[in-house]
C-alpha angles and dihedrals in degrees: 000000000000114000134210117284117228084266107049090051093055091057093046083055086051097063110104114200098176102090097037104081091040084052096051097044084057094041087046087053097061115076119239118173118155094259110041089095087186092053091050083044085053091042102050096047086061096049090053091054095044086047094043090079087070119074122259126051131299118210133177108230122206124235124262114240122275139175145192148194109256113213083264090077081253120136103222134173122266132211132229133181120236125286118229126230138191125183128189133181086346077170089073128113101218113039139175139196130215121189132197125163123231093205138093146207092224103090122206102270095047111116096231104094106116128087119225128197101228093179139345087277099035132086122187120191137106109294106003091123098017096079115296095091080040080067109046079053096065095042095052091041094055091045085059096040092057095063091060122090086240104061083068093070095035132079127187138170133235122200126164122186144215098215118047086117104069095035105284095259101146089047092047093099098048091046083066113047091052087047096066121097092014130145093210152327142234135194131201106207104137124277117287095241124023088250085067098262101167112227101245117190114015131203116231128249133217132182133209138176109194113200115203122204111197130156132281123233147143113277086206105043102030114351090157088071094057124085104215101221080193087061100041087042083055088053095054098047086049087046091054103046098052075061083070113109143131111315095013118066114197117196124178103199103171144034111185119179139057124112138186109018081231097059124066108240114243104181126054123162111196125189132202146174124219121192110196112185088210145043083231094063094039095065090040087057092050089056088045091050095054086047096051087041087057107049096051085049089066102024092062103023090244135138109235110192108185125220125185144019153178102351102167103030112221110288112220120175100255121198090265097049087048083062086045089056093041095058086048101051100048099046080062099053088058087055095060099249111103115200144180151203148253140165110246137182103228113106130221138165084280084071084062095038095061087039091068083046097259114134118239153176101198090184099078095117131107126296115261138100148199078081111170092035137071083268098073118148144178130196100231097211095061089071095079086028091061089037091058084041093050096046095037087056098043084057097054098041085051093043093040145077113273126272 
């Protein structure tokens, strides 16, 4: 088997764990859901000053405007908090970017806020996996990788946003743009399985709200000349499930509107998610949307107006992202740590990265798992595992041919 060059076993030295679960635990105790614009305030300062020990500029970007329909039928604006940036070397010539996200789902007012030791190993509390030990990873795996020749000739960027949560729309615009030129990305949500399995190919994931305009009366005196927007809303769900099918999930989560039992409704706002495994479905699915739209337009007498759309493009394993993996997989198997990997149907900003024709593995985070629940964990000693990955990694992509 090959083994690690000098080199490479000066940066593994390099890797100082020590910091990193001290770092996670404060970052974990301040909240951070996606809408507690104070707590991401909070959280990104304290990111700036954590990133500022590694060379290049760190900026805090502000979000790019987004809206959405209240529950009133109404488009209104939504905030963000601001998105943090670090560049470094933008004047060379092969650069990489690595993500990670400061948010979580977990709001202010959630009861989980609280971290628990379940074992010796094993750390529960919001975040610690998702993605808050994903971020202390990136920043002890670049720490090692500048005191390497090679950093001198390498540049990356860092950005972690305050929105991956809810579907990094107002972050979209700036993935991009630091995606661009580069060799390759990497992308630190936590592993797929708690035994470090990385997600491979993801589905995409789009997101409506249909507002349906239909007409008032009184259910007693002339109901007929009413046009019930609820009705026509429960059409539409039905309409869109029978959409459902292999390769393209379809999932109408909510119905708002309605009043009085005595008036017919004539306002109803549904929203739905729709998760296509390839480019192809996903446009099938936008042709069968208008039709269905359509139909219940004239079906029911209602007004239908349409927001939203794809937000994370279907994400397949190109030839490039297989060398990526491969590279990944097999630094790993140096360390010690063999891994895998599976599709999987969960979405993340790697969905948008490869969709700019970057290669990416978007799984790079800690160990850990029940993310997205009070049950959040995350396995304490992958964070130094994932660090010397991470690092290890880094230091072949910037040694190596390109990819």
């Amino acid at each position: 088997m090959q083994q690690f060059t000098p080199a490479e076993a000066a940066l593994l030295d390099r890797v100082d764990a020590a910091p990193m679960l001290g770092q996670v635990q404060a970052w974990s105790a301040i909240n951070t859901g996606t809408g507690n614009l104070a707590g991401l305030a909070q959280q990104a300062a304290a990111l700036a000053d954590a990133f500022a020990a590694l060379p290049g500029e760190v900026t805090l970007e502000a979000p790019a405007p987004v809206t959405a329909i209240t529950p009133g039928g109404t488009e209104a604006p939504v905030e963000y908090g601001r998105h943090l940036v670090l560049r470094v070397r933008p004047e060379a010539q092969r650069r990489f970017l690595l993500t990670g996200h400061m948010d979580t789902v977990f709001p202010a007012q959630h009861a989980f806020q609280q971290q628990t030791w379940l074992d010796d190993k094993t750390l529960n509390g919001p975040g610690v996996a998702d993605m808050k030990g994903g971020i202390a990873v990136i920043l002890a795996a670049l720490q090692a990788f500048e005191g390497t020749e090679a950093a001198a000739h390498t540049g990356y960027d860092v950005m972690i946003n305050s929105d991956e949560e809810t579907g990094s729309l107002s972050s979209a615009q700036l993935i991009a743009a630091l995606a661009r030129g580069k060799a390759a990305a990497l992308t630190y949500e936590p592993s797929a399985l708690p035994d470090g399995t990385l997600a491979g190919a993801r589905a995409g994931s789009g997101n409506w709200s249909l507002t349906i305009h239909g007409r008032s009366a009184h259910a007693g005196r002339n109901p007929d000349d009413g046009r019930n927007a609820v009705v026509a809303a429960a059409a539409l769900a039905l309409g869109l499930k029978a959409l459902h099918r292999d390769g393209l999930s379809v999932n109408p989560a909510k119905i708002d509107g309605g009043s009085a039992n005595n008036v017919v409704p004539d306002l109803a706002v549904l929203r739905f998610n729709i998760r296509p495994r390839e480019v192809s479905a996903a446009e099938a699915f936008l042709l069968d949307l208008k039709a269905l739209i359509a139909r219940i337009e004239a079906e029911h007498e209602v007004h239908v107006h349409m927001h939203g759309g794809i937000s994370r493009p279907p994400k397949p394993v190109d030839a490039r992202a297989e060398k990526l993996f491969g590279i990944v997989e097999e630094c790993s198997a140096l360390l010690g740590q063999p891994i895998t990997r599976k599709a999987s149907g969960g979405v993340c900003d790697g969905n948008n990265i490869a969709a700019c024709g970057v290669p990416v593995v978007d799984t790079m985070g800690v160990r850990g798992g029940s993310i997205h629940s009070p049950d959040e964990f995350l396995i304490v000693p992958s964070l130094e595992e994932r660090a010397k990955l991470s690092a290890l990694v880094l230091h072949r992509l910037a040694t190596g041919a390109p990819l």
